[in-house]
C-alpha positions, 0 to 999 in steps of 0.5 A: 663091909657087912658084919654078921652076928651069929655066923654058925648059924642057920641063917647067919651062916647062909647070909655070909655066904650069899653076901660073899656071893654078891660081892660084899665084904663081910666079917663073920662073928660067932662065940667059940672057939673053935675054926668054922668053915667060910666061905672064900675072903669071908673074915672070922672074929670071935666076940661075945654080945656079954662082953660089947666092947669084943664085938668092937674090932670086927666092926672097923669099916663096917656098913651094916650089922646083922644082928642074932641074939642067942634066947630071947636076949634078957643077959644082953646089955643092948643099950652098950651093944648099940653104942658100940656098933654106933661108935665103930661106925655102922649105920645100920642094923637088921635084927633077927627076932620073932613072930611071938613078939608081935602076936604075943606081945604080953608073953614074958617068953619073949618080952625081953626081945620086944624090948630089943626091938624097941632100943634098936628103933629108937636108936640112931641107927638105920634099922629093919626087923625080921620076925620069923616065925618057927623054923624048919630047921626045927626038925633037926632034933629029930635026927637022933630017933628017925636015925636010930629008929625011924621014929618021931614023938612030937606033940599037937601032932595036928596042929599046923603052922607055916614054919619057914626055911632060914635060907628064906630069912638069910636071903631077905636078911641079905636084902635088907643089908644089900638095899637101904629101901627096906629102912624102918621095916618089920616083915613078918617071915613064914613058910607058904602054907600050914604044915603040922608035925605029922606032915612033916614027918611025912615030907622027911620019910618022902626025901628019905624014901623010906617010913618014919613012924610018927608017935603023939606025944603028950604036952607034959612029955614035951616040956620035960623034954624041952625044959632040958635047954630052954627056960621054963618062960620060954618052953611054956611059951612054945608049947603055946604057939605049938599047941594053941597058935593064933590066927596071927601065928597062922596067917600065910605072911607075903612078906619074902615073896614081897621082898625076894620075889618068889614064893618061900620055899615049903617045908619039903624043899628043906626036907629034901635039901637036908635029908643025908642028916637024916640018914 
């Protein structure tokens, strides 16, 4: 049986359904309270990684256990939270992470998930680590403006990275859970080519068929907007990667082919996928 943290996510709750797919027990974990839909013989268990002991009753019988942390995880007690799942029997653990850690590894952005990281290698337990870097998902908060006004304000409107599907990260997620040879691994996870804001904009007017005006925003609009959810250590670490990206943060990694043996899926893909919300 296979326990997955973060279940109403975008990858979480791909992951259970592509376990349930391939036969796996799986118990779905996310915080509220409110029903979320499941996939057929996929159990719910409300818990919160504030509180580890919570956690404990979903992880009777488990194998393994996915592992999102909401921010960078500087509230979380991971030490506690390996134990429990160490105590209730999971040998193993995939954790969701980020690109940043490594092609950033002073950014006070994302220290605290580089120390996650850390505990979770020394820990007793099996472990593989995904470092995905941004996420098309992204593009969400560009519902509101395209639906009310088929406009998009974004900044380093030219500035391209190659931002990955999560279905791509729920499937080598899956793999990883499903298969004990990726033991001790960290794969770098992305999209396969650069794709900037303004190329985005053009794949959802595509899938929508019709224009989406693409506006530049300025670096200060962005984080006034930004810092409306994310800490400021956070928001200057985005904007960073958005507007400056490394050479590390635009490399094209093999690391989902290597693992599902296709090509990741491109932005337009997901673009096409997702775009009745959008309209």
């Amino acid at each position: 049986m296979f326990v997955v943290v973060g279940a109403t996510g975008n990858v979480g709750s791909t992951l259970s359904s592509t376990l349930a797919a391939a036969g796996s027990a799986v118990t779905a974990v996310s915080r509220g309270r409110r029903p979320i839909a499941l996939p057929a013989g996929v159990r719910h268990h409300r818990a919160d990684l504030e509180r580890p002991e919570s956690l404990r009753p979903a992880l009777v019988g488990a194998e393994a256990l996915f592992l999102l942390v909401e921010g960078a995880g500087a509230h979380l007690d991971m030490r506690e939270i390996l134990r429990v799942a160490a105590a209730g029997g999971v040998k193993r653990i995939v954790l969701q992470s980020s690109q940043a850690v490594g092609t950033r590894p002073e950014s006070p952005s994302h220290a605290p998930l580089r120390a996650i990281e850390d505990l979770v290698r020394r820990s007793e337990l099996g472990w593989t680590i995904l470092r995905p870097g941004g996420f098309a998902s992204n593009a969400f908060a560009w519902i509101d403006p395209v639906r009310g006004s088929r406009m998009v304000a974004a900044p380093f409107g030219d500035v391209g990275l190659p931002v990955v599907d999560p279905t791509d990260i729920a499937e080598v997620a899956a793999a990883a859970l499903l298969d004990r040879s990726h033991d001790g691994r960290t794969y770098e996870l992305t999209g396969p080519a650069l794709s900037t804001p303004r190329e985005r904009v053009a794949d959802l007017a595509a899938a929508l068929g019709e224009p989406i005006r693409f506006v530049d925003q300025t670096p200060d609009e962005a984080r006034e907007q930004l810092l409306r959810f994310m800490p400021p250590p956070v928001v200057e670490g985005t904007l960073a990667i958005l507007g400056a990206p490394t050479d590390a943060e635009q490399r094209i990694s093999p690391d989902v082919a290597a693992v599902l043996g296709r090509s990741p899926r491109p932005f337009a893909a997901w673009a096409t996928r997702n775009i009745n919300a959008f309209r």
